[in-house]
N, CA, C and O atoms as a GROMACS GRO file, in nm:
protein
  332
    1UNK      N    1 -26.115   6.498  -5.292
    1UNK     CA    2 -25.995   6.507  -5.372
    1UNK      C    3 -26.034   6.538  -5.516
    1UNK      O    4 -26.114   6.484  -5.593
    2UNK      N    5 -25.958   6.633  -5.528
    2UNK     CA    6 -25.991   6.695  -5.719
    2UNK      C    7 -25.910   6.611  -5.818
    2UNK      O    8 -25.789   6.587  -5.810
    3UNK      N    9 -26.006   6.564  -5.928
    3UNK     CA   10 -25.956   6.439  -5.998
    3UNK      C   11 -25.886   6.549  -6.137
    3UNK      O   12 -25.948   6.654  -6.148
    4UNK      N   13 -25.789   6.533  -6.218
    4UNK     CA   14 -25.788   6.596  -6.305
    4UNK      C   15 -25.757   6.537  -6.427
    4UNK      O   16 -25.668   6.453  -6.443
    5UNK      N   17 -25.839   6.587  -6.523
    5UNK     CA   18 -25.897   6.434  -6.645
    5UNK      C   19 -25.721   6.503  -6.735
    5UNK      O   20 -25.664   6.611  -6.750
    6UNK      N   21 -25.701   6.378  -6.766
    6UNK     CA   22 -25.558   6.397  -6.882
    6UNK      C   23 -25.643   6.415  -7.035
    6UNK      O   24 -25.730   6.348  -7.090
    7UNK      N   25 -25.557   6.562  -7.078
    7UNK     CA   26 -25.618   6.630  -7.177
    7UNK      C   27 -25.505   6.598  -7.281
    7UNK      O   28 -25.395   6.633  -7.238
    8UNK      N   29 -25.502   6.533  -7.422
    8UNK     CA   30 -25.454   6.477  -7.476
    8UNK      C   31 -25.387   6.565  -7.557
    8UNK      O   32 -25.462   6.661  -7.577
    9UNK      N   33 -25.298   6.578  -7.606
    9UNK     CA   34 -25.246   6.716  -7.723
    9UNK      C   35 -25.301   6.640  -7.899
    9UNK      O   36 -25.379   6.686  -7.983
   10UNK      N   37 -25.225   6.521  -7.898
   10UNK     CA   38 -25.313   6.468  -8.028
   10UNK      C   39 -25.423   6.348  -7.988
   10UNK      O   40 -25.377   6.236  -7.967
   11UNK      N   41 -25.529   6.363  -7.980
   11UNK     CA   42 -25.656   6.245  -7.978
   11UNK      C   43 -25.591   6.172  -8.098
   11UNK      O   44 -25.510   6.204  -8.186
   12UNK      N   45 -25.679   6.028  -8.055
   12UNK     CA   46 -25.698   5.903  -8.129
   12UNK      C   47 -25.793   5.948  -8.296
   12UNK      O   48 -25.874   6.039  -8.313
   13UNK      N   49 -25.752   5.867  -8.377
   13UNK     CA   50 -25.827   5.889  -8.516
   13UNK      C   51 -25.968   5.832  -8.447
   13UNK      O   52 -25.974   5.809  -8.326
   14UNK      N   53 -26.069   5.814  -8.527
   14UNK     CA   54 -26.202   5.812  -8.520
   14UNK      C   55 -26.197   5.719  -8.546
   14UNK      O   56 -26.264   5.646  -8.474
   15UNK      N   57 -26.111   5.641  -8.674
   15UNK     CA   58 -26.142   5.508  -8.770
   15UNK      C   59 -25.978   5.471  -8.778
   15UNK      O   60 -25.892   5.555  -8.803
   16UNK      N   61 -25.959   5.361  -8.759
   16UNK     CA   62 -25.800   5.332  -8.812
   16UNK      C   63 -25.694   5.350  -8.646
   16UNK      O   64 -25.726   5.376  -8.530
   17UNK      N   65 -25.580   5.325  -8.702
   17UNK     CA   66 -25.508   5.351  -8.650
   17UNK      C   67 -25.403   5.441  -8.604
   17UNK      O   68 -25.338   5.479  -8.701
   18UNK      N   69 -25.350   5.499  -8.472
   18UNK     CA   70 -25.311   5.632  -8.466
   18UNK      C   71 -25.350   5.781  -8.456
   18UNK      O   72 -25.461   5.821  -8.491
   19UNK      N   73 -25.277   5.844  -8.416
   19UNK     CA   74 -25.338   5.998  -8.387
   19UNK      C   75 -25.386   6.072  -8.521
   19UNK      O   76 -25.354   6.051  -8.638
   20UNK      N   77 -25.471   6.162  -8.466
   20UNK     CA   78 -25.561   6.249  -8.528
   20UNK      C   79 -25.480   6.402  -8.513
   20UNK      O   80 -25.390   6.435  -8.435
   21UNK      N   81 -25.550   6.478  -8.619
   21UNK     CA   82 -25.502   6.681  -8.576
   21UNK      C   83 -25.499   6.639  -8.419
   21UNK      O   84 -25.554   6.549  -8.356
   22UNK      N   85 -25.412   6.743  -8.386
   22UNK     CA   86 -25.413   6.793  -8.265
   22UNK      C   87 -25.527   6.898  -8.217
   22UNK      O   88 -25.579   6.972  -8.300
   23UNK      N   89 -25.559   6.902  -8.099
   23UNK     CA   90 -25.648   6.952  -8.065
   23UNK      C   91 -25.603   7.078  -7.906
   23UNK      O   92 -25.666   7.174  -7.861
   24UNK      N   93 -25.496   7.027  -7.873
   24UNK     CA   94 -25.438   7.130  -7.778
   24UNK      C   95 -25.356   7.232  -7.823
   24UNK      O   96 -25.293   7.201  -7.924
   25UNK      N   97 -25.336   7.335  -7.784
   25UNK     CA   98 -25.241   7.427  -7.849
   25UNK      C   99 -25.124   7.391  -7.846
   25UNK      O  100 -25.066   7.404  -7.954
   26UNK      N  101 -25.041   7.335  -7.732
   26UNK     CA  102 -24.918   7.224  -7.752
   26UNK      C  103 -24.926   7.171  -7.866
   26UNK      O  104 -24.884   7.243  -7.956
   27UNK      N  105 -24.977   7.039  -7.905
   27UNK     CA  106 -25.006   7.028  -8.022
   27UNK      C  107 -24.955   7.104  -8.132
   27UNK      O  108 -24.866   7.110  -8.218
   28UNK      N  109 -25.030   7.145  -8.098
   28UNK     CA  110 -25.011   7.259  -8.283
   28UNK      C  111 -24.900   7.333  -8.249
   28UNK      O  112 -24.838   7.362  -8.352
   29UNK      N  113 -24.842   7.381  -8.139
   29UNK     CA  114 -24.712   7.423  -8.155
   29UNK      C  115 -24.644   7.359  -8.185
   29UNK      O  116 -24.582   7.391  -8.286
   30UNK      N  117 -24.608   7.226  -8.119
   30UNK     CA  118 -24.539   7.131  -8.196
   30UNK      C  119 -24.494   7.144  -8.361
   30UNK      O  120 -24.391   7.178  -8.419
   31UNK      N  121 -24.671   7.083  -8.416
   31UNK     CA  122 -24.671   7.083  -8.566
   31UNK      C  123 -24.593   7.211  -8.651
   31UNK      O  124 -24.515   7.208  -8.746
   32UNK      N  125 -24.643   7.306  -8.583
   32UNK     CA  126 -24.613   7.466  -8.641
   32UNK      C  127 -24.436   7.465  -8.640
   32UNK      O  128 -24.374   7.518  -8.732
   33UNK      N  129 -24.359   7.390  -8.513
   33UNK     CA  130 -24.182   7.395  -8.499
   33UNK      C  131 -24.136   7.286  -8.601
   33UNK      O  132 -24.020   7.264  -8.635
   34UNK      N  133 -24.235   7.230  -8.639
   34UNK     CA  134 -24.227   7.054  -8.737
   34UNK      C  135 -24.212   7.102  -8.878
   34UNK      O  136 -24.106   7.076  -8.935
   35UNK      N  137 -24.309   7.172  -8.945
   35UNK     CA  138 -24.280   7.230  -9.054
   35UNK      C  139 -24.200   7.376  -9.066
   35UNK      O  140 -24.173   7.453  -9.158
   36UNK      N  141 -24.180   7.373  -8.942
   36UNK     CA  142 -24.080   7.562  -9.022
   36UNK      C  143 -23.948   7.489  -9.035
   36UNK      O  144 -23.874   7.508  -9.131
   37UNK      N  145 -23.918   7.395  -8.926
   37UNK     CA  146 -23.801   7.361  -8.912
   37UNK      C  147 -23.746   7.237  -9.059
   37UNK      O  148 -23.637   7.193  -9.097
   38UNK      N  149 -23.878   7.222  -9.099
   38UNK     CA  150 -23.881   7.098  -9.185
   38UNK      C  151 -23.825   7.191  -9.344
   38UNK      O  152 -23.742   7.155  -9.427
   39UNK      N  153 -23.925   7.341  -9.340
   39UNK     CA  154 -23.904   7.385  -9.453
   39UNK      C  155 -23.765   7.470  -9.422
   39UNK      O  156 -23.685   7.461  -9.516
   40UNK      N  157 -23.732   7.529  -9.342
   40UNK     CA  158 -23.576   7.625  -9.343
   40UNK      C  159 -23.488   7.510  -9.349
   40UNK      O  160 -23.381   7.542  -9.400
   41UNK      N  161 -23.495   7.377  -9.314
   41UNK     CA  162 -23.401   7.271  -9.367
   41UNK      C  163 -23.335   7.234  -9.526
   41UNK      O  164 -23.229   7.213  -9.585
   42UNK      N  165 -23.510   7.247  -9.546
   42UNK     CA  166 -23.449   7.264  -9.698
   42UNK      C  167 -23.370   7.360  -9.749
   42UNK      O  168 -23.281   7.352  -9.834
   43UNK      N  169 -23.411   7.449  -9.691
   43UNK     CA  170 -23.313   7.592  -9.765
   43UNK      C  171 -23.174   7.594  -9.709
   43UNK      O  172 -23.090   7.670  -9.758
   44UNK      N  173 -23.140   7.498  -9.586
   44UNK     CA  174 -23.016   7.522  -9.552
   44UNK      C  175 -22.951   7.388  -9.615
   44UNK      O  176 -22.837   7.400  -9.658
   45UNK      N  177 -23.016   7.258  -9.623
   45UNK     CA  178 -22.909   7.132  -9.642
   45UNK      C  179 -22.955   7.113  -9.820
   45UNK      O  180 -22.858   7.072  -9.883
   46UNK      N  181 -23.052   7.130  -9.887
   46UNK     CA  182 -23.089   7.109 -10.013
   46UNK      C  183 -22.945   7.182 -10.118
   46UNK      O  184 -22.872   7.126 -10.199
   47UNK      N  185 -22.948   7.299 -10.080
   47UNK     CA  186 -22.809   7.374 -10.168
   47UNK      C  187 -22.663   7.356 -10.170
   47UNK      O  188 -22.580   7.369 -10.259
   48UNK      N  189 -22.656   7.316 -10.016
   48UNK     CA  190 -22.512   7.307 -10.013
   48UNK      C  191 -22.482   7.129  -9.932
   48UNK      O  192 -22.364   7.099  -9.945
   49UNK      N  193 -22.541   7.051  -9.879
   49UNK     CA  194 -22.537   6.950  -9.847
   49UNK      C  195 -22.593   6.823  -9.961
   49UNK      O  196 -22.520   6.740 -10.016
   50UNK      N  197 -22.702   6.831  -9.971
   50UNK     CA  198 -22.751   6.775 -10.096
   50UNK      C  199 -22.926   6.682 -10.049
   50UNK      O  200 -23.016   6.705  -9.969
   51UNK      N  201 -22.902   6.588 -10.139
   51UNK     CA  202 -23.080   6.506 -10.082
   51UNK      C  203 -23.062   6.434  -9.965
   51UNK      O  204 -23.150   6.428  -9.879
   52UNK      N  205 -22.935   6.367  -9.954
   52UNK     CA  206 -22.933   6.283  -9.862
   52UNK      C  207 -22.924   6.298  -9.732
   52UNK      O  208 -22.952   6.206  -9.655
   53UNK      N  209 -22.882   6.420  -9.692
   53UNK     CA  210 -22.828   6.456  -9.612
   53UNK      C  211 -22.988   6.553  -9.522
   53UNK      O  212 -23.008   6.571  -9.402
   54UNK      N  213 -23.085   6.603  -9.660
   54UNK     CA  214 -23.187   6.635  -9.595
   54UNK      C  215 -23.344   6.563  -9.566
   54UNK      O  216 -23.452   6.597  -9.519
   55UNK      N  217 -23.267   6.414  -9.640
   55UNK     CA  218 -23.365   6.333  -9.570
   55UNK      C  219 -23.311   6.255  -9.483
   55UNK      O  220 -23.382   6.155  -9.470
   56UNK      N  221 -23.228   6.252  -9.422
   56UNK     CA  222 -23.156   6.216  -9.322
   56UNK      C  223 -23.257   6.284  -9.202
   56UNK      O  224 -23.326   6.232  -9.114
   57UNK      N  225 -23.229   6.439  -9.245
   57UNK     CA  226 -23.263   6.556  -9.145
   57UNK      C  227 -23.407   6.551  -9.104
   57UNK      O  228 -23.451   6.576  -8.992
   58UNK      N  229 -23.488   6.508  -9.236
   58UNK     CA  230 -23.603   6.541  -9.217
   58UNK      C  231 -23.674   6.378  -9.157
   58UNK      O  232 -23.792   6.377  -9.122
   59UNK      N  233 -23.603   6.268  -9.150
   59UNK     CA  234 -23.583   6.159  -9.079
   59UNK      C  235 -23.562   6.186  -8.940
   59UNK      O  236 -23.664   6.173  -8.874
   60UNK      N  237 -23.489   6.210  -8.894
   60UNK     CA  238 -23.471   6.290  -8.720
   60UNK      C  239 -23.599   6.396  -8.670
   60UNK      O  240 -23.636   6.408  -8.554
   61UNK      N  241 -23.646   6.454  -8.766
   61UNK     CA  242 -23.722   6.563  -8.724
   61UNK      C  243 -23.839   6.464  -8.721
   61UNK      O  244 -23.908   6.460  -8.619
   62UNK      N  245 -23.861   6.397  -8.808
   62UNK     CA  246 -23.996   6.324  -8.851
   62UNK      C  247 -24.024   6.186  -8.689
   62UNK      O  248 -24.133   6.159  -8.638
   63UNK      N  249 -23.901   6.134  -8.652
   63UNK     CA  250 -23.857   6.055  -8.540
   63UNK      C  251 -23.856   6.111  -8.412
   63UNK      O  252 -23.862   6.038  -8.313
   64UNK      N  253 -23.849   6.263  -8.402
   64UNK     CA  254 -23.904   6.319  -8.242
   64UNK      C  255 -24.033   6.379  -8.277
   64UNK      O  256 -24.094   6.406  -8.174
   65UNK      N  257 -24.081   6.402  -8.356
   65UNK     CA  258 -24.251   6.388  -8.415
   65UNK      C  259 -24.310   6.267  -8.347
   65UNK      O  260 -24.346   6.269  -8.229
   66UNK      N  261 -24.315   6.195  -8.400
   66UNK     CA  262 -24.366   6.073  -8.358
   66UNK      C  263 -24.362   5.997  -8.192
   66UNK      O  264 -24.444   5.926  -8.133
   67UNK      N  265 -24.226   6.050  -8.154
   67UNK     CA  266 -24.204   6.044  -7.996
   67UNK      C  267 -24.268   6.097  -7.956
   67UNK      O  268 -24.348   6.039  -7.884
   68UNK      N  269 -24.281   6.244  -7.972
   68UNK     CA  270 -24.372   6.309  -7.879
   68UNK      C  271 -24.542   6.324  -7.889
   68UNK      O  272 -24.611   6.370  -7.798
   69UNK      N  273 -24.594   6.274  -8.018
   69UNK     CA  274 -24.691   6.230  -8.025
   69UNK      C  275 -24.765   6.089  -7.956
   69UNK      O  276 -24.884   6.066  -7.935
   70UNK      N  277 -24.623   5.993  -7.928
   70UNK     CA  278 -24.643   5.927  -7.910
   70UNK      C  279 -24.667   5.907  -7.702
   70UNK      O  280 -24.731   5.828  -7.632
   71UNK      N  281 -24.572   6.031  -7.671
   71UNK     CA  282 -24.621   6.039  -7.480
   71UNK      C  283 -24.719   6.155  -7.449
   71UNK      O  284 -24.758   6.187  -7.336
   72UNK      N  285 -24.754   6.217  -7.576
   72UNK     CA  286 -24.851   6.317  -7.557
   72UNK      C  287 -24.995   6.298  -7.601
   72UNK      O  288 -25.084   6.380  -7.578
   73UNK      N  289 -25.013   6.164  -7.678
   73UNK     CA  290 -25.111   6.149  -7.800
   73UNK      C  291 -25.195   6.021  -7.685
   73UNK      O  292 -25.134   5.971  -7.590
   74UNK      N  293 -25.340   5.988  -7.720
   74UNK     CA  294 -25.386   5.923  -7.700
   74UNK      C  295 -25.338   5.818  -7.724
   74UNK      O  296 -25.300   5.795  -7.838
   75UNK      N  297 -25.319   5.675  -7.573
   75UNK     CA  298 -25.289   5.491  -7.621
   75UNK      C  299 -25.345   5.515  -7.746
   75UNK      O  300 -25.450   5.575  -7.771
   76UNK      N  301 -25.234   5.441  -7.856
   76UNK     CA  302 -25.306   5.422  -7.982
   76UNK      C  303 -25.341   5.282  -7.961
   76UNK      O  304 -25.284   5.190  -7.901
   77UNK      N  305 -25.483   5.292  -8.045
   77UNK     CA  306 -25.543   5.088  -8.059
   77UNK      C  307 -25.616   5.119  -8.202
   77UNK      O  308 -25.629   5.228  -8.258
   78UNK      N  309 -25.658   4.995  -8.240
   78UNK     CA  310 -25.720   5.001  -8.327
   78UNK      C  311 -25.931   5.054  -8.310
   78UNK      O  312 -26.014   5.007  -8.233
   79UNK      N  313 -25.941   5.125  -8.379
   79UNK     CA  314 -26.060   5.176  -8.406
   79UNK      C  315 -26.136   5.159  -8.539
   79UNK      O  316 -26.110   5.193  -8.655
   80UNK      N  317 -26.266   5.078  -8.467
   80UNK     CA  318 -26.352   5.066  -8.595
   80UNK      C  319 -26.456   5.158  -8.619
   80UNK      O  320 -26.499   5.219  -8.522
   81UNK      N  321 -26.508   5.180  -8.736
   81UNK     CA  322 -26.585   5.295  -8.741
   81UNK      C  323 -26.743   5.284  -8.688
   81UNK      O  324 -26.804   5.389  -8.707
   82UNK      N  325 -26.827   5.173  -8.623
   82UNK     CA  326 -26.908   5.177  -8.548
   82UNK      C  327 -26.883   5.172  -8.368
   82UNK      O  328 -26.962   5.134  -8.282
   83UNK      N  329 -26.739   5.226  -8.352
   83UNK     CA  330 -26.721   5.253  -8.189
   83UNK      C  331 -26.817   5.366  -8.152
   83UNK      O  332 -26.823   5.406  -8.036
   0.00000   0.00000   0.00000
């Protein structure tokens, strides 16, 4: 039976707590839909909506970030730097 190793999109930091760069191309697509969407936000809610409304936005965006880092990303634990 062929075992198939789970390939992580963001690995564990080295030191500390939480994910590291991404290392799969998922990953970084992700990141890459995270900031376009983060910066054309501004240009759409900054002018005519105002601050609140685009850190609201960038609150939601920043909150399925973290979700999906969080079922795609290495168990986070704590890591010391002589592991």
């Amino acid at each position: 039976m062929e075992t198939r190793e789970r390939r992580y999109w963001f690995p564990a930091k080295r030191r500390g707590w939480g994910c590291g760069l991404p290392t799969a191309w998922q990953g970084k697509a992700v990141l890459a839909v995270y900031f376009t969407l983060a910066i054309s936000g501004a240009f759409a809610f900054l002018p005519t909506h105002g601050k609140a409304d685009f850190l609201a936005y960038i609150a939601l965006l920043t909150a399925i970030l973290l979700g999906v880092c969080w079922l795609k990303g290495e168990p986070p634990r704590w890591r010391w730097e002589n592991e």
